[in-house]
VEXTORFI-38059 format. One record per residue (C-alpha): x, y, z; residue in three letters. Coordinates in steps of 0.02 Angstrom, whole numbers, plus 50000, padded with zeros to 5 digits. Each point is the difference from the previous one (the first is absolute). Layout:
<sites>
XYZALA
...
</sites>
This chain:
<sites>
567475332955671UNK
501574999650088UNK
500104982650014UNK
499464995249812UNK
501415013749958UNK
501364992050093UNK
499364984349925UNK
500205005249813UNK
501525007950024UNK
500834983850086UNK
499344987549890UNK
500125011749859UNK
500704986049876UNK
498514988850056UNK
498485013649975UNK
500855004949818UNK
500044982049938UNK
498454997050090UNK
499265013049886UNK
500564995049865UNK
499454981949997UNK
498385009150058UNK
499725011049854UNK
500854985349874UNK
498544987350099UNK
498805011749972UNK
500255002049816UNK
500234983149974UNK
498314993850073UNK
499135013949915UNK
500574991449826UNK
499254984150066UNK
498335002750095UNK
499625017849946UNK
498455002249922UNK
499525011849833UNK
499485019750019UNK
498295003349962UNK
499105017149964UNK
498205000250051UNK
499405017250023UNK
498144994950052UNK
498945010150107UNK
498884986450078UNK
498065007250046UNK
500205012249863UNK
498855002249865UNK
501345000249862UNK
500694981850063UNK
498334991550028UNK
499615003749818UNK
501724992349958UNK
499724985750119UNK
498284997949904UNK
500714996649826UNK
501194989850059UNK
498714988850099UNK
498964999949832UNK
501194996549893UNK
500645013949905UNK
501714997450088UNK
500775010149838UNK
499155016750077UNK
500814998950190UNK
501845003449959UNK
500775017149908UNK
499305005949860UNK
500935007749859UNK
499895007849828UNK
500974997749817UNK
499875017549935UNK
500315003449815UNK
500075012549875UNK
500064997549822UNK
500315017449874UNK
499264989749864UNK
498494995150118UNK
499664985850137UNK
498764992149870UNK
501184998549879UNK
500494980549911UNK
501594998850053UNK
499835009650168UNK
498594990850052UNK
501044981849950UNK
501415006050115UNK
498905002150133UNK
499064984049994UNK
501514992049972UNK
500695006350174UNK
498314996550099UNK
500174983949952UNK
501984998150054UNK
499305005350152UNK
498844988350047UNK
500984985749934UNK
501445004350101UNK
499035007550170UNK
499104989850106UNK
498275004150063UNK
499905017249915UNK
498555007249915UNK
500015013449851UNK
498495012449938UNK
500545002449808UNK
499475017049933UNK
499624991449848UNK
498544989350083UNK
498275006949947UNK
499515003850171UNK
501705008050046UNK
499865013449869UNK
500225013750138UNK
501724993250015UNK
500425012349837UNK
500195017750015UNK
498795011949898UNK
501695005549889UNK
500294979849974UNK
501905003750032UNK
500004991650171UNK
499194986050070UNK
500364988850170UNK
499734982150054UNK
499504996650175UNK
500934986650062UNK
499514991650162UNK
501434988350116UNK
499234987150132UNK
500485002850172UNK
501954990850015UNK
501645002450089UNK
500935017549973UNK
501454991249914UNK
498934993049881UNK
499255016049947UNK
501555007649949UNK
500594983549912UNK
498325000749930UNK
500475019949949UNK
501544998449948UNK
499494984849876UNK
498565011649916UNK
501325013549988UNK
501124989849913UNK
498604993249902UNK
499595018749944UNK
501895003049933UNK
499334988349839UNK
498885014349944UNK
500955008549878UNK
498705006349869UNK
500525018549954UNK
498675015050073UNK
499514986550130UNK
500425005350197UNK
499284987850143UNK
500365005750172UNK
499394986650172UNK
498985009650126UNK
499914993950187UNK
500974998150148UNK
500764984249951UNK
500965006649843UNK
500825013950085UNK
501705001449946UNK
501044995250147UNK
501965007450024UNK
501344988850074UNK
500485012050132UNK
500754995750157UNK
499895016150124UNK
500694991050139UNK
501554998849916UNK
500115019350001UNK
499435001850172UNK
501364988850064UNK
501315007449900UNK
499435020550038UNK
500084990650199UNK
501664996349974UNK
500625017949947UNK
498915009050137UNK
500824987050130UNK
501915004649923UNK
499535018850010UNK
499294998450209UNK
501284988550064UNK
501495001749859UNK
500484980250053UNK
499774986549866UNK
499944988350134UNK
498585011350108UNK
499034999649840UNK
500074983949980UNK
499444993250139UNK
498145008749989UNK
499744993949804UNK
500464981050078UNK
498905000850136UNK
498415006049902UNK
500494989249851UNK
499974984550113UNK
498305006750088UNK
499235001649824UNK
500724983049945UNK
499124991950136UNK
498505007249993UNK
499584999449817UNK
500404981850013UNK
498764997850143UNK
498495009949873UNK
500594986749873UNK
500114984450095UNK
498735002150114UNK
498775014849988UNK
499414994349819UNK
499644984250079UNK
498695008050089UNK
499375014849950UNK
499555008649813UNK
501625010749981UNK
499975010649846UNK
501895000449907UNK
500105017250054UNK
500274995750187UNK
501904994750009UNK
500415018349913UNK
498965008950110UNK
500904988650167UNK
501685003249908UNK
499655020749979UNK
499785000050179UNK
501014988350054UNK
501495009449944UNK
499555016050054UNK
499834993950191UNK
501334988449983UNK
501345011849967UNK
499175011550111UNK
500264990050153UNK
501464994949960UNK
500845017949983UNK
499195003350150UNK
500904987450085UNK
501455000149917UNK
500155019650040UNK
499624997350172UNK
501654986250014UNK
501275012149930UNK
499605011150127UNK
499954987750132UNK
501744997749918UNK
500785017450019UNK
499175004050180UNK
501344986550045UNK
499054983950017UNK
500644983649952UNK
499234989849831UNK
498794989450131UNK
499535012250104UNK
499415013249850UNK
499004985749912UNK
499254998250191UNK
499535017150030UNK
499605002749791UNK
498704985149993UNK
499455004850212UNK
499615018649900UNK
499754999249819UNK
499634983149993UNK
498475001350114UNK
499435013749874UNK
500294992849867UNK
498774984450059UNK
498795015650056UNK
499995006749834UNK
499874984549924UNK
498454994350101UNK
499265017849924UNK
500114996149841UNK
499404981350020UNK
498185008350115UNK
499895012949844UNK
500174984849862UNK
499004988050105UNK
498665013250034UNK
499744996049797UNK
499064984650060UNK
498615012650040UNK
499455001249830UNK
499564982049981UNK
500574996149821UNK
500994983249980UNK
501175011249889UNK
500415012350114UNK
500294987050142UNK
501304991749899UNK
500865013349928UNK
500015005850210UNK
500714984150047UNK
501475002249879UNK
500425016050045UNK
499984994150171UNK
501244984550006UNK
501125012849879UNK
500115013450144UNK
500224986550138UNK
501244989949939UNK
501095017949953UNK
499565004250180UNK
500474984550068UNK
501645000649886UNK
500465017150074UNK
499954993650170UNK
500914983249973UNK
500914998449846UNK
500515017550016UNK
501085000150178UNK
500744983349938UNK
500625010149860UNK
500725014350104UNK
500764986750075UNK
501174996249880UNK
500165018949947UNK
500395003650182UNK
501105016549995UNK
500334998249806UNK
498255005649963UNK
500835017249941UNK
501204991149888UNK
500135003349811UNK
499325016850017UNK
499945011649877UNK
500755018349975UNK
498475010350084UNK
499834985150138UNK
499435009250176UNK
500094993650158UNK
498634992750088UNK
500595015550143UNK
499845013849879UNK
498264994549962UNK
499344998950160UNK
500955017250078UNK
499085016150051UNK
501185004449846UNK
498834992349870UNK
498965007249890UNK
498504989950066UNK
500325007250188UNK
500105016149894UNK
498384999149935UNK
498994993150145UNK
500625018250101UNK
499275008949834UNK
498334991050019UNK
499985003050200UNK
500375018949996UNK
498655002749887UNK
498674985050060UNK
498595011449930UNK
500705000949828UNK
500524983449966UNK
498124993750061UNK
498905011949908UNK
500995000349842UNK
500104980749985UNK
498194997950052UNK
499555011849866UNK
501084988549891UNK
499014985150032UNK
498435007549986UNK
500175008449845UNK
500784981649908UNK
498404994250070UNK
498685009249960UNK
499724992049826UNK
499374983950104UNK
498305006850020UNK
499934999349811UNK
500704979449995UNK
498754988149893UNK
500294982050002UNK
499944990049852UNK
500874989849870UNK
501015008349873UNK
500014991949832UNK
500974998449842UNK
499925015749960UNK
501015004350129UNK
501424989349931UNK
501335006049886UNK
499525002949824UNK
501464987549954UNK
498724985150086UNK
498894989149868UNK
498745001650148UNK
500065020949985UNK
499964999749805UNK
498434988750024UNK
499295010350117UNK
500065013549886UNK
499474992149831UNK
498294996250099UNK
499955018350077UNK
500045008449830UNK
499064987349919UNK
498444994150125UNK
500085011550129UNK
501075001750166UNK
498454984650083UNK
500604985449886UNK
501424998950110UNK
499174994750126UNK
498274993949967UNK
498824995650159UNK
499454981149985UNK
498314997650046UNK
499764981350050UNK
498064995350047UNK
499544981950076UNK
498554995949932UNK
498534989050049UNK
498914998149828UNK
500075006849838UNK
498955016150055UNK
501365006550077UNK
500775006549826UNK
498615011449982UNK
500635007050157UNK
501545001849963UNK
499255006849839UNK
499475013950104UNK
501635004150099UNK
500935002149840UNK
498485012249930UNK
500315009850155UNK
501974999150001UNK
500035005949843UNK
499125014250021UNK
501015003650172UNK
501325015250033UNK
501684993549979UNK
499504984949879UNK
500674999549843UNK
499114983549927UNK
499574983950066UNK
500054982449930UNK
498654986749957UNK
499634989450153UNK
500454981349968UNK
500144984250070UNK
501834992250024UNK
499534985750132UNK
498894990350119UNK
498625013350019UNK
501445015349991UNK
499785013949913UNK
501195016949947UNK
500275014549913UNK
501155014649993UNK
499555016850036UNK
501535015149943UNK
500095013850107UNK
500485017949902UNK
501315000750123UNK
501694989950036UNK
500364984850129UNK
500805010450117UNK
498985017550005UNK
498855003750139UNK
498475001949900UNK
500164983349956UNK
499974991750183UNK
498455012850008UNK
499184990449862UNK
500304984350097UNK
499065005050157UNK
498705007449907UNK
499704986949880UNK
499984988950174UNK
499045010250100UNK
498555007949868UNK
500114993749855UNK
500124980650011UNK
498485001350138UNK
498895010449896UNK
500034987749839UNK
500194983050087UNK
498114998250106UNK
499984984650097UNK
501374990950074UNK
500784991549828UNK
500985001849894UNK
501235002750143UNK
501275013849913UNK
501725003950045UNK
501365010049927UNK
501874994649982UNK
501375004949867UNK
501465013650040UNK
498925013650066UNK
498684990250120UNK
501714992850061UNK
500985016250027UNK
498415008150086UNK
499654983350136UNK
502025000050031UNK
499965020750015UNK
498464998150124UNK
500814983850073UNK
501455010450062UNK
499175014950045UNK
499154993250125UNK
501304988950075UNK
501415012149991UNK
499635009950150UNK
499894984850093UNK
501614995349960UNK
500925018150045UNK
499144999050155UNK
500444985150038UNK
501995001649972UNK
499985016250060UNK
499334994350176UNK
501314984050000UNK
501645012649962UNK
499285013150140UNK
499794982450112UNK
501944994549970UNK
500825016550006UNK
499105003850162UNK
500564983550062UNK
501805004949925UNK
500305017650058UNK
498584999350167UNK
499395017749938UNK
498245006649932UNK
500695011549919UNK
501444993249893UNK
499134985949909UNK
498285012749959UNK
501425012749947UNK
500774985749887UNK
498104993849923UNK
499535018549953UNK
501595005649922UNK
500234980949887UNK
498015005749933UNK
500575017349975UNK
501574990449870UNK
498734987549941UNK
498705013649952UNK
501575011149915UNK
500304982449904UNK
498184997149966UNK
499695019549929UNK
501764999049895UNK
499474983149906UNK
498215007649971UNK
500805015349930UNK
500944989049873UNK
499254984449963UNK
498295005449994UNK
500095022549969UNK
501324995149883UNK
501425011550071UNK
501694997149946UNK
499084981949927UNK
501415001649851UNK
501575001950119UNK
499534981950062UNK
499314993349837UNK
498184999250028UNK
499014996949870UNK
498615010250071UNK
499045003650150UNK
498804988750078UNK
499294996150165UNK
501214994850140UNK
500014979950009UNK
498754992950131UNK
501004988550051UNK
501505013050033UNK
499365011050147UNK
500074983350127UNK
501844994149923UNK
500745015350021UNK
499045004150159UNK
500654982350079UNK
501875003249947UNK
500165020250006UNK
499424998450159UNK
500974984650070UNK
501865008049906UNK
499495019350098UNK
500054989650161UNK
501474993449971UNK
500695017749998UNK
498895005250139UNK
500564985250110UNK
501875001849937UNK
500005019350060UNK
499085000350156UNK
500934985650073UNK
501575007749989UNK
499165016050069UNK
499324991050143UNK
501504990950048UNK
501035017450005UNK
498645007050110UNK
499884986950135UNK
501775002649981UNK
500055016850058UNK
498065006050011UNK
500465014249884UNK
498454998849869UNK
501035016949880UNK
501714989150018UNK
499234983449978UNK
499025005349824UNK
501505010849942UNK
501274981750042UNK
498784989549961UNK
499725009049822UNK
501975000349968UNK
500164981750050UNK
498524994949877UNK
500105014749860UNK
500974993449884UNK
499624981250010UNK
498245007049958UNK
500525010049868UNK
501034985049920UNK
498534987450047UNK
498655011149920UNK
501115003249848UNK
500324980749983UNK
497904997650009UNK
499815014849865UNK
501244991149873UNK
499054982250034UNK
498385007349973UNK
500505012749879UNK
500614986949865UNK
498074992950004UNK
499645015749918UNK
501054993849825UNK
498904984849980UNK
498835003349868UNK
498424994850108UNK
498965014150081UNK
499574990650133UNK
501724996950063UNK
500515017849932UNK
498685005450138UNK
500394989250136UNK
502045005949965UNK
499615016249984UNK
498985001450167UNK
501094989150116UNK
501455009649949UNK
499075017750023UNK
499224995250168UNK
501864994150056UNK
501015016149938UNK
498485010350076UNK
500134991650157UNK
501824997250014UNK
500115019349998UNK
498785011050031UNK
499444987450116UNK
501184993350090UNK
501285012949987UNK
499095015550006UNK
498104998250097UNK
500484986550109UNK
501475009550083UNK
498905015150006UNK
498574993950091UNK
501164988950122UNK
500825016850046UNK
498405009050018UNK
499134986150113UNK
501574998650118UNK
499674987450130UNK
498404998349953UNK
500634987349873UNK
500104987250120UNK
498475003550078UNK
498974985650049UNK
498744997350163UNK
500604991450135UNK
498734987450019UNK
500004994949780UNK
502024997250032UNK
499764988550160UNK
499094989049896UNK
500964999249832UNK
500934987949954UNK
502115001950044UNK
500915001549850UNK
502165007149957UNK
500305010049858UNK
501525010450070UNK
501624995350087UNK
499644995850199UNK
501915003050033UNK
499715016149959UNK
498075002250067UNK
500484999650173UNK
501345017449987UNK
498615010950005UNK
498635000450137UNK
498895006649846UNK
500164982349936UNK
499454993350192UNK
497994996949946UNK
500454991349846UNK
501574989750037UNK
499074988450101UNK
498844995349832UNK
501524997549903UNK
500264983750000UNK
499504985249860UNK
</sites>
């Protein structure tokens, strides 16, 4: 590290212009060879998608992408003249100006159930073939435009389905970087100092959103969504590492060294945690790969090549910049600017604190434990799902559809379970016949639709729960319909039945998950103990670190069940209305709550170890190795809690959740944590910290994550120095 240091700092002009015609190269060849996103959210060996996969191999392509609904309501009645000619007249602008899209007209004879019983409301069913996600909101945003000629007086059409959601322009990055740039002016009260972190990540992020564009999409599936989620992360770890660093150099600075030798010793310390904690965060996003959805891979790739390239920034671009700060890094401060000495003194209030914590060891542990626990405890009550548009804002055509067919039809007509048969002969119907007999007549059925024929030997109908998409007596209805109904009516092996729509979906991708998550856990879980006990050669430190990041996790996990799906504080956030928490959500956050805690973890402990194989101290080395790393915590975790935080604004429940628990699980774990239990149980275990058997350390592999110069001044550090070396 030493040697790449003295490197960047020499060569500085060369690394900075090298980056720069890397991130401009980059960018460039994306706009040539880069390929188009694409969303496919398939679930291959389900049920749900083999039914899809079905129509589409018979066919009935118009059947395999979203569905949707027009919704209207007419005062004067949906049957009336002049209602009913505005209506055709828009079905038809529709399918002349949509390609490959299929309507079912409530005004068709044998789409009569399409009216309500009042005859105020009625809905069309309107049916997209699978395409590319750009194309369904061009295809969206041309029938919403379309809609806008309506004009007839008493006459209110709303769009149901996820493609018609009414999408902000909202840019929360924007916000993150700027509340970044006022914590970084409050911690190191240096324009230039602040700088330098928000031009490090910024270059990291550049980089690695250009390699998703130009590269990734070339070979995998990735969904739109995956250069926001590599850009939320990326900045939070980017100017993470680089205050870390950058803290580290000033105090190189004042302890007297000169500009080369503090970016030596800040990249031979920090540096090497900062790749540490980096390598954390890629096993946690990597272990994502576990759940075997071409999805999930890409969106883990992205995130990936984000947190690299800001890692790799931090420890090259970075020195090359305190290069040409050198001892100016302080200059333009501002009126409450600090030293980097006052900071790091026995005077600070950081050095304060961590004696608090140690004279009363007992206190701080049981009373943050009980913390954690109690935040946690509404996990045991967390149901996966899908939430739907009634969740949304009542200001969204997709909510005010929602609940036109909720008043009108029942909560089930919201999301109606497809039946799709294959058939082998025309005797078949009379089966099917039979199903819908016994549907009907089923708990949690409302009604059920007339089996017909819609291609080469395919059959379906539509059965309407009494309950909505996203409750769990509907996913019941699912399984049972699966498991006792369908086998009781259908004897003999055809017609072959399966069940697809919103709900057969939701329920395959619930169970999917369920039974892959703990997989997953288990399997990042074991990799982070593996690397920190590689890191620290101790037992105890890295099951220490794994037990206290689940303890934050589940605190994160029970706060967003509390709110997103009890409905606690749902209004301070703008929640429509509770739901189930998103399926998809406990493995994202999972992946990246745990990966960011590391960061801390690895960020705090190597500054504690370095100060005890300075002086073999364990009660010195946690109380210095807490002031040294208090407050660049504190600033770090504050910068990650603005840059998740401002997901919270965006309309969207799922990225209100996803804000909402990255930034909980960082403020819990950035305190109580980090600052509170992880002091507390470091002073309790003494030595024992470092406690590892003799014969596990002979054979791990040698790694440095502290200062050697300084290893060697204490015979404490004797056992260890000799590993310290990479």
């Amino acid at each position: 590290m030493k040697q790449i240091a003295k490197f960047c700092y020499q060569k500085r002009r060369f690394v900075l212009i090298g980056w720069v015609l890397l991130l401009f190269g980059l960018f460039g060849l994306s706009s040539v060879i880069g390929g188009e996103y694409k969303t496919e959210f398939k679930l291959p060996g389900s049920e749900s998608q083999a039914a899809l996969d079905l129509l589409k191999e018979r066919g009935v392509s118009e059947r395999t992408g979203f569905p949707g609904q027009i919704v209207f309501k007419a005062d004067q009645g949906v049957n009336d003249p002049a209602v009913r000619q505005s209506m055709e007249s828009f079905f038809a602008a529709i399918k002349a100006n949509v390609e490959d899209v299929s309507i079912v007209r409530p005004y068709a004879p044998e789409s009569s159930y399409l009216i309500a019983a009042d005859d105020k409301v009625a809905y069309a069913e309107i049916n997209f073939s699978d395409r590319k996600q750009e194309v369904y909101l061009a295809d969206a945003k041309e029938i919403k435009k379309l809609r806008e000629a309506i004009t007839l007086p008493g006459l209110q059409v709303e769009l149901g389905g996820d493609i018609f959601i009414d999408v902000a322009e909202f840019s929360s990055e924007i916000i993150g970087i700027i509340a970044a740039v006022i914590i970084l002016l409050i911690a190191f009260g240096s324009l230039l100092a602040m700088g330098l972190p928000i031009i490090t990540a910024l270059f990291g992020i550049g980089c690695g959103t250009a390699i998703i564009t130009g590269f990734v999409t070339n070979v995998l599936s990735v969904p739109e969504a995956t250069t926001q989620i590599a850009a939320m992360i990326g900045i939070g770890v980017g100017i993470d590492y680089a205050l870390f660093v950058v803290t580290r150099y000033r105090q190189a600075l004042h302890d007297g060294r000169e500009p080369l030798g503090a970016v030596m010793l800040t990249l031979d310390t920090a540096g090497r945690a900062v790749v540490f904690a980096g390598l954390t965060v890629v096993i946690a996003l990597l272990g994502m790969f576990m759940i075997n959805l071409d999805f999930v891979r890409s969106i883990s790739i992205g995130a990936v090549f984000a947190v690299l390239m800001t890692m790799l920034a931090s420890i090259t671009l970075l020195p090359a910049m305190l290069g040409f700060a050198g001892r100016n890094i302080d200059r333009f401060g501002l009126p409450h600017k600090t030293s980097a000495a006052e900071a790091n003194t026995a005077k600070s209030f950081w050095y304060g604190w961590s004696r608090i914590i140690q004279g009363h060891p007992w206190i701080a542990f049981f009373a943050s434990v009980a913390v954690l626990i109690v935040l946690a405890i509404p996990v045991f009550s967390l149901r996966l799902g899908f939430a739907d548009a009634g969740n949304r804002g009542e200001t969204d055509t997709t909510r005010r559809a929602y609940d036109l067919l909720s008043a009108s039809f029942g909560q089930g007509f919201n999301g109606p379970i497809l039946v799709i048969a294959e058939m082998s002969g025309d005797q078949d119907m009379a089966a099917l016949g039979r199903l819908k007999t016994a549907l009907e007549s089923s708990k949690g059925v409302a009604s059920a639709t007339d089996p017909q024929i819609i291609g080469d030997r395919v059959a379906l109908f539509s059965v309407f729960p009494t309950t909505a998409p996203q409750d769990e007596e509907t996913a019941d209805l699912v399984h049972r319909m699966r498991d006792q109904i369908i086998p009781a009516s259908i004897i003999g092996q055809s017609p072959v039945v399966r069940l697809t729509g919103i709900a057969p979906s939701v329920a395959d991708f619930s169970d999917y998950m369920s039974a892959r998550l703990p997989i997953f856990f288990g399997a990042v879980l074991v990799l982070s103990f593996l690397l920190l006990l590689v890191i620290f050669h101790s037992v105890v430190v890295p099951l220490k670190a794994v037990v206290m990041n689940m303890l934050s996790i589940g605190a994160s996990f029970g706060a967003i069940v509390a709110i997103f799906e009890w409905g606690f504080f749902a209004d301070l956030i703008g929640l429509g209305k509770e739901g189930p928490v998103e399926a998809w959500a406990p493995m994202m956050l999972f992946a990246i709550i745990f990966g960011l805690s590391m960061d801390y973890e690895v960020f705090l402990l190597t500054r504690v170890r370095e100060e005890y194989d300075k002086t073999g101290d364990n009660t010195r080395a946690v109380a210095d190795g807490l002031a040294s790393t208090g407050r660049v915590i504190s600033a770090a975790a504050a910068i990650m809690i603005c840059v998740f935080g401002a997901f919270i604004l965006i309309p969207d429940r799922n990225v209100k959740l996803m804000g909402f628990g990255l930034a909980f699980a960082i403020f819990i774990d950035a305190t109580v944590v980090r600052l509170i239990l992880v002091p507390a149980t470091m002073e309790l275990l003494g030595k024992a910290n470092w406690w590892a058997p003799k014969w596990l350390v002979k054979y791990l592999p040698v790694v440095h994550v502290s200062n050697p110069e300084r290893n060697a001044s204490h015979p404490a550090a004797a056992g260890s120095a000799r590993s310290k070396k990479m």
